[in-house]
C-alpha positions as CSV (number, residue, x, y, z in Angstrom):
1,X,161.4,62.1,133.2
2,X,161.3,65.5,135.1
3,X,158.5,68.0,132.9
4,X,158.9,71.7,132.8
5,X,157.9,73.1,136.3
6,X,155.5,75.6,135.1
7,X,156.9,79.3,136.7
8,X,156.2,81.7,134.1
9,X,156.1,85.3,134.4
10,X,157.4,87.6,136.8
11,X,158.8,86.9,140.2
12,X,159.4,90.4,142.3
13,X,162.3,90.0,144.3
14,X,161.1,92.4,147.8
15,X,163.5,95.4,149.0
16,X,163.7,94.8,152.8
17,X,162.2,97.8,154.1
18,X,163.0,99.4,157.3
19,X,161.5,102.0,159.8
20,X,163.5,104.9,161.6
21,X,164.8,102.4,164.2
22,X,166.5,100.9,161.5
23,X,164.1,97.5,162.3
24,X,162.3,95.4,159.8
25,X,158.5,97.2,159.1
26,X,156.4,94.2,158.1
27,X,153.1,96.1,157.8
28,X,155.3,98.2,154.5
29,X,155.9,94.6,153.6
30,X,153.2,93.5,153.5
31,X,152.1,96.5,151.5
32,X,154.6,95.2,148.7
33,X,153.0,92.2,148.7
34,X,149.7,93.0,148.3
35,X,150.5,95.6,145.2
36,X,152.5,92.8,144.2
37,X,149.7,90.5,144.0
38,X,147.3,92.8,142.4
39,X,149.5,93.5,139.5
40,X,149.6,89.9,138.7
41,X,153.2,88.9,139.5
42,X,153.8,84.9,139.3
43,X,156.0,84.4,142.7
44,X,158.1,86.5,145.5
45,X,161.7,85.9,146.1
46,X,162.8,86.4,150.1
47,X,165.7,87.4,151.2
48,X,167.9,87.8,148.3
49,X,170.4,90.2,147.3
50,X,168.1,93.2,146.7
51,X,166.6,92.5,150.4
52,X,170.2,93.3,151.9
53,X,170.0,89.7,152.6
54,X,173.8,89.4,154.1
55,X,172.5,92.6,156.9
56,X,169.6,90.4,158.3
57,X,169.6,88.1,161.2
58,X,168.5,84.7,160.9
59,X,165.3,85.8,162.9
60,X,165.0,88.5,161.0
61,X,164.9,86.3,157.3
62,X,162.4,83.4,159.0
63,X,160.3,86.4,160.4
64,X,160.2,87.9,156.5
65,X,159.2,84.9,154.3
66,X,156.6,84.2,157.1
67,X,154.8,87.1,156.8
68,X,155.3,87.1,152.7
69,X,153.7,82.8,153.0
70,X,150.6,84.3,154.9
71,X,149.8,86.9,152.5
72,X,150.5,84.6,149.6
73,X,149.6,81.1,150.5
74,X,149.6,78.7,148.1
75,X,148.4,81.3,145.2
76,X,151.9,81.8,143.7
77,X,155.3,80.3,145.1
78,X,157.2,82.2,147.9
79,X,161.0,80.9,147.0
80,X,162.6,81.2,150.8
81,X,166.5,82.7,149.7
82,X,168.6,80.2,151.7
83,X,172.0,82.4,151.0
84,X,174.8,82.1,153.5
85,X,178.6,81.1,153.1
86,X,178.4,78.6,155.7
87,X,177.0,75.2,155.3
88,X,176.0,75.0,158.3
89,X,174.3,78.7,158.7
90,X,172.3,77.3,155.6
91,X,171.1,74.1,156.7
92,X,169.8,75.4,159.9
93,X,168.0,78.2,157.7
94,X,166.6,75.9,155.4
95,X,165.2,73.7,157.9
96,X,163.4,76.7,159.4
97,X,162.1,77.3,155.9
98,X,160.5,74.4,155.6
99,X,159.3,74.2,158.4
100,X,157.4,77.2,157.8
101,X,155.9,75.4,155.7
102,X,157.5,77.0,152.4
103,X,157.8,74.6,149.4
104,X,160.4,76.6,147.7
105,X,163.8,77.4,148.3
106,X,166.8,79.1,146.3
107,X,170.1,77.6,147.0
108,X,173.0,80.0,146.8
109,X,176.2,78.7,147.1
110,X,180.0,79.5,147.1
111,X,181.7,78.3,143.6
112,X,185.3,77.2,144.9
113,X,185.9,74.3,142.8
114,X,183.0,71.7,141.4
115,X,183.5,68.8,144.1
116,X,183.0,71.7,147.0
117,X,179.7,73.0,145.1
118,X,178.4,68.9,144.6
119,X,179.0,68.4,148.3
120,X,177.4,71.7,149.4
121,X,174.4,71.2,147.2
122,X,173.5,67.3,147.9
123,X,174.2,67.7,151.7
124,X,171.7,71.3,151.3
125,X,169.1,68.3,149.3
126,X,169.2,65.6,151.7
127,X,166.8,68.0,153.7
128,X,164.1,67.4,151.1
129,X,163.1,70.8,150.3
130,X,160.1,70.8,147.3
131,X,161.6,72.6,144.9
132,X,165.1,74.0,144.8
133,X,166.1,77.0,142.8
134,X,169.6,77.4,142.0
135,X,171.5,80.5,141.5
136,X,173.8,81.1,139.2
137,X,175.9,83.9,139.8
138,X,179.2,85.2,138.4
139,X,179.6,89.0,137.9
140,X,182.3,88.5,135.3
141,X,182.5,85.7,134.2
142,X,180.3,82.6,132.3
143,X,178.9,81.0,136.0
144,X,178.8,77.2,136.9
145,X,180.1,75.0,134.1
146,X,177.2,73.3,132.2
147,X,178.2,69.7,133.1
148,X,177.7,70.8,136.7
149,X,174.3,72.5,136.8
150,X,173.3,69.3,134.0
151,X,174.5,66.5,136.3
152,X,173.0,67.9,139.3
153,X,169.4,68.7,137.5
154,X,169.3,64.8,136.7
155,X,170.8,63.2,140.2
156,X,168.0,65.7,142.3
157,X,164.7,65.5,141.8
158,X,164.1,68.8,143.5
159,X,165.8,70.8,141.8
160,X,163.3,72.3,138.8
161,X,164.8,75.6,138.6
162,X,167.5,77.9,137.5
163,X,168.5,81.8,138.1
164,X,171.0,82.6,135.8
165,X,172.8,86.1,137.1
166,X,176.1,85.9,134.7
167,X,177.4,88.6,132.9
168,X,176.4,88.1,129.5
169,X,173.5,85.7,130.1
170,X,172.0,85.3,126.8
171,X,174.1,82.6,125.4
172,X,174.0,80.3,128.3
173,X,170.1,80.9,129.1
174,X,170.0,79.0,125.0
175,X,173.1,76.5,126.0
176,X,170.9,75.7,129.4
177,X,167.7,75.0,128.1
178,X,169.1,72.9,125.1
179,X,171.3,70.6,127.3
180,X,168.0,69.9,129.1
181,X,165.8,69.6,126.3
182,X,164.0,72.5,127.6
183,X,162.9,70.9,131.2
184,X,164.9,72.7,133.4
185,X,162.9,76.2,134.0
186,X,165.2,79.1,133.6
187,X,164.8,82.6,135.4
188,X,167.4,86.0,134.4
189,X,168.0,87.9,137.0
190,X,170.2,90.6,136.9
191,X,170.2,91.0,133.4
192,X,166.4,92.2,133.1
193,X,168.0,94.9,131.3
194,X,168.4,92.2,128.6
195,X,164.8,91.2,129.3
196,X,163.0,90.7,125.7
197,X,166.3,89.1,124.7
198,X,165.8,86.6,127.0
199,X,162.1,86.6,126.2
200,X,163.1,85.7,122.6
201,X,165.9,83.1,123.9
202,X,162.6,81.0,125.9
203,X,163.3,82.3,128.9
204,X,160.6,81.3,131.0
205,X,161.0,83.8,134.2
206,X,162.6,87.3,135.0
207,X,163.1,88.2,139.0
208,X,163.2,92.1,138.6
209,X,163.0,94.5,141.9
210,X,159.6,97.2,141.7
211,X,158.2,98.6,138.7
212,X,155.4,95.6,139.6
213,X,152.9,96.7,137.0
214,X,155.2,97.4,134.3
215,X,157.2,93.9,134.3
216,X,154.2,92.0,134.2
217,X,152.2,93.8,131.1
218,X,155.7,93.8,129.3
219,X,155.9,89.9,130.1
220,X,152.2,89.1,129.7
221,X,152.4,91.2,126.0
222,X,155.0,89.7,125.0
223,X,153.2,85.9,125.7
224,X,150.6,86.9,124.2
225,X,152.1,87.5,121.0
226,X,152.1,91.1,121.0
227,X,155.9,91.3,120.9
228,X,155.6,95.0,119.3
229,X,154.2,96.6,121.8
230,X,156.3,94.8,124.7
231,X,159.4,96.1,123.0
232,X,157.9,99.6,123.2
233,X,157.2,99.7,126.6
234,X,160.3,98.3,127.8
235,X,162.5,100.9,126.1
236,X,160.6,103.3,127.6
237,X,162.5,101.9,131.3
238,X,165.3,101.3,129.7
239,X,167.1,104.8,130.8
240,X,166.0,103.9,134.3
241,X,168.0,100.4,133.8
242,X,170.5,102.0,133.0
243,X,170.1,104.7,136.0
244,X,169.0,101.8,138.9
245,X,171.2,98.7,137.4
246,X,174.6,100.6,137.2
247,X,175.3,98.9,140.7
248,X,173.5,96.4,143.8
249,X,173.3,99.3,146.3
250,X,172.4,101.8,143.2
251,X,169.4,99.5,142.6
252,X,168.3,99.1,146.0
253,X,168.5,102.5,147.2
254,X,166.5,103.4,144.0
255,X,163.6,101.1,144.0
256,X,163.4,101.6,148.0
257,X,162.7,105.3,146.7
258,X,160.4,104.3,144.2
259,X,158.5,102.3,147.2
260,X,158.6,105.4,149.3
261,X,157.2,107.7,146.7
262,X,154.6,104.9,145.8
263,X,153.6,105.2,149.5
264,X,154.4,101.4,149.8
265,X,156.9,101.6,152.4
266,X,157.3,104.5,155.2
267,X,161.2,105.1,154.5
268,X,163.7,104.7,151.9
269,X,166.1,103.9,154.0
270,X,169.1,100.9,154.4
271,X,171.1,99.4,156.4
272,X,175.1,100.6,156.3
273,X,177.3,99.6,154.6
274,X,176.0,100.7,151.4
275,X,177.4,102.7,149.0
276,X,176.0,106.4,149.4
277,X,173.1,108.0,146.9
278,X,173.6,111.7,147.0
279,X,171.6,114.4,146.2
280,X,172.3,114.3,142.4
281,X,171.7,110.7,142.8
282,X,168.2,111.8,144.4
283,X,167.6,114.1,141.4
284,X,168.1,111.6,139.0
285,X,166.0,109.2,140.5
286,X,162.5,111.5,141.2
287,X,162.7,111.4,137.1
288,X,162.7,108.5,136.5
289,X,160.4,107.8,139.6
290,X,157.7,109.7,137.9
291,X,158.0,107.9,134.7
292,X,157.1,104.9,136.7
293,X,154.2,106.6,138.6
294,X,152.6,107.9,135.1
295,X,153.3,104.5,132.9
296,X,152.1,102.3,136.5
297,X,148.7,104.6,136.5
298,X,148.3,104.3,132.8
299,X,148.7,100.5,133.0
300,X,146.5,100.3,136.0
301,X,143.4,102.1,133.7
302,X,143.4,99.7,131.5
């Protein structure tokens, strides 16, 4: 019987970030990483939605969990985002991930009906990644019917992991982790604005974008049994949630600010399309921004 793979904590999913030229700057990257690291974060997701995944070449997403496995190693996991809408983009992708030499992999695939999604998956499995991760993502709706994630967490051994991204999550991280007797390791997502709920629900991992120091003390507080003070230092982010997490390209033109004004990367910018972030946009932002910066340094006293 499959145990508990043991990913706790918090996973940073990287914001590509670009130079002038519009090309990938690994040294800011890199950079990421490395704060990443020091602030105690359990694993990197690369390239997934916050990285502009669906603007990147195929060189271009090889070239970027690369450079995130040689800063890392083996220390925490580097889970290699294998998303494409074509099976056979994906396969070719995976096979480069591994490789690389990278153990983990997320698998995020097109829901058209649950014999399309079984196929897609077991033919992505016969390539023997280590550990698969799969998304769960629906926007509005409930996500992959239970049967479906249940029967496929007991035909692969591989797969150890869930990322539930549906809109409300709560209920279904429970539902998940009781169907599999609590063995199937469950991440949120997008709805770290519902963090300590999920926290409370046994949630076992969070992927948030930035804010490195701050998700990790608010996670490690609340392990420890200090669930008080975790609950007070999330609500003091929870008007930039609110701010950053009102849409994708909201988010990622936010937190690549954030990384600009942390002098982690050497632009904000993106890649078009993406929806615009004007100047009252801006505004808002440098608040919140320096919220971060002053509860970050605090945290980094300590």
């Amino acid at each position: 019987m499959k145990q508990l793979y043991p990913l706790k904590g918090i996973v940073t999913v990287l914001n590509t970030p670009f130079t002038k030229n519009a090309t990938i700057d690994f040294t800011a990257l890199q950079n990421n990483v490395k704060e990443a690291l020091r602030a105690g974060v359990a694993g990197f997701l690369v390239p997934a939605m916050a990285s502009e995944v669906y603007k990147l070449t195929t060189t271009e997403r090889i070239k970027m969990v690369e450079t995130v496995l040689e800063i890392a190693g083996d220390r925490i996991p580097v889970i290699a985002g294998a998303g494409e809408t074509d099976l056979t983009k994906t396969q070719k992708l995976l096979k480069e991930y591994i490789q690389l030499g990278c153990k983990h992999v997320l698998f995020q695939i097109p829901f058209q009906n649950e014999n399309q999604f079984r196929n897609h998956f077991m033919k992505l499995a016969d390539l023997q990644p280590e550990v698969i991760m799969l998304q769960d993502w629906d926007a509005s709706g409930y996500g992959l019917p239970d049967e479906l994630i249940l029967d496929l967490f007991e035909t692969v051994e591989a797969f150890r992991c869930l990322k539930v991204e549906t809109v409300p999550a709560g209920v279904k991280y429970s539902r998940i982790l009781e169907l599999t007797n609590g063995r199937l390791n469950v991440s949120g997502g997008w709805a770290v604005s519902q963090m300590i709920e999920g926290l409370q629900r046994g949630v076992h991992a969070f992927m948030p974008t930035g804010m490195h120091y701050i998700y990790t003390a608010i996670y490690r507080l609340f392990e420890s049994g200090n669930q008080q003070d975790a609950e007070k230092l999330f609500q003091q982010i929870l008007p930039i949630l609110a701010f950053s997490n009102q849409h994708l390209d909201i988010s990622i033109h936010f937190f690549k600010r954030l990384l600009f004004k942390q002098e982690i990367y050497s632009t904000d910018l993106s890649r078009n399309p993406i929806l615009p972030f004007d100047q009252l946009h801006q505004q808002i932002a440098d608040k919140h921004i320096a919220k971060i910066i002053q509860l970050e340094n605090g945290l980094k006293n300590l």
